[in-house]
N, C-alpha and C positions, 0 to 999 in steps of 0.2 A: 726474232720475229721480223717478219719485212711488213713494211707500210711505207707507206710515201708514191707520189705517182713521176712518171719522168717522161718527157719527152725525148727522143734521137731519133736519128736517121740510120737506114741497114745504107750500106757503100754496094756499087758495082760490083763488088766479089763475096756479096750475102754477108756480110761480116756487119756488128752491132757493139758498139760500146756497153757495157753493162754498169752500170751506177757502181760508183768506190763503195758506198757501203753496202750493197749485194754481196759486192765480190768478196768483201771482206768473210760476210757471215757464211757465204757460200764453199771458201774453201777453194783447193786446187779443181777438181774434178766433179762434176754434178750434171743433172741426167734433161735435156731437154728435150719435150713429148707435147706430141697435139693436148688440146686440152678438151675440154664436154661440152665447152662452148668451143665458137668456131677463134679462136684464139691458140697459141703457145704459153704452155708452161715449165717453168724452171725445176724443178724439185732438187733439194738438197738429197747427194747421197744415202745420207742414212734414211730418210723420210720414205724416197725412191726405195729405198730395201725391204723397208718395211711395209710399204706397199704392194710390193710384186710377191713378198710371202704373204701375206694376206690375198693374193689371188690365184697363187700355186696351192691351197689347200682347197679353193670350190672344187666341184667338179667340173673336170674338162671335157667331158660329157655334154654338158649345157652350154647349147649354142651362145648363150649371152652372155657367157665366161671366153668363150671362145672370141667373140667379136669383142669385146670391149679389151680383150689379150692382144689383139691383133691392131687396135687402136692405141695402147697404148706401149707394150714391149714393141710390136712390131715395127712402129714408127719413131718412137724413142730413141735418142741416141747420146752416148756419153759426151761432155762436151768439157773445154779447159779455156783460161783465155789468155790469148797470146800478152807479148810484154806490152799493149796498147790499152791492155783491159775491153779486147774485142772476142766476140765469139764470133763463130761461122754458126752460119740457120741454113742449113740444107734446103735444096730447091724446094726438094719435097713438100719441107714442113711450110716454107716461106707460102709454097702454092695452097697449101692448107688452110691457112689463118689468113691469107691474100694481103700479104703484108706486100707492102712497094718500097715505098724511101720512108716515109714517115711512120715512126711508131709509139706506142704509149708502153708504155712498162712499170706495172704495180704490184706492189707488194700486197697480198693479199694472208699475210699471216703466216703460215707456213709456206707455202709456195709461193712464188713470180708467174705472174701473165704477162703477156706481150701480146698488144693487140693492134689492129688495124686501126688509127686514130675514129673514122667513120662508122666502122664496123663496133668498134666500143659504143661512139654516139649512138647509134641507131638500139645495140641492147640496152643501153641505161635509159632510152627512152620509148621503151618497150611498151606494151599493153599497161603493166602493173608499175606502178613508182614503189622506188623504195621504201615508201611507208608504207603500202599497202601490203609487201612481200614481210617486211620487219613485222607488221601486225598477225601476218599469219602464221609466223613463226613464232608467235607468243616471245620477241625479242625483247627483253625492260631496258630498251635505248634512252628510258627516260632516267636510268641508272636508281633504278628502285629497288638494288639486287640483294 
């Protein structure tokens, strides 16, 4: 499970340190893709696999199978990290999620975000606080479970 939050900086040739214990659980090879927030997410292989079967069974018929295939295989991209424990963030995705130098990068359970340090600030302090979201999700944060 990934938890834990990190700051780093991407370098001048889009490249980003990834935390030792990421890299650890993450393995050689693993798939990095826009995310539903305006963010980057890491997905372990098998997770990744199992998620693109889970979207190759809708129908491709339905535009919103389409756009969100397009959102995420289409911009998606395999990724490994060099002997620095850097990966490369494509222009693309970097323009995506409007990442610059500075970035946040958390585990969020099964998957890695990576976000714009400001861009985070501004969704964590959104319309809804956290306990407002946790209450509507009937979440027992009070560990009454």
């Amino acid at each position: 499970m990934f938890m834990n939050e990190y700051s780093h900086t991407i370098d001048s040739k889009g490249r980003m340190i990834l935390p030792t214990k990421f890299r650890e659980e993450l393995g050689n090879v693993f798939i990095l893709a826009p995310g539903l927030d305006q963010c980057l997410c890491i997905y372990p292989k098998e997770k990744w696999d199992s998620l693109i079967a889970k979207l190759q069974k809708l129908p491709f018929t339905n535009q919103k199978v389409r756009k969100i295939m397009r959102h995420l295989i289409g911009r998606g991209t395999e990724v490994s990290c060099d002997r620095q424990g850097r990966i490369l963030i494509p222009s693309h995705l970097r323009e995506f999620a409007q990442l610059k130098k500075d970035v946040c990068i958390i585990g969020t359970g099964a998957i890695i975000e990576i976000w714009d340090p400001e861009l985070l600030d501004a969704d964590e302090n959104g319309e809804e606080s956290v306990a407002e979201i946790a209450d509507s999700l009937d979440l027992p944060l009070n560990f009454d479970l």
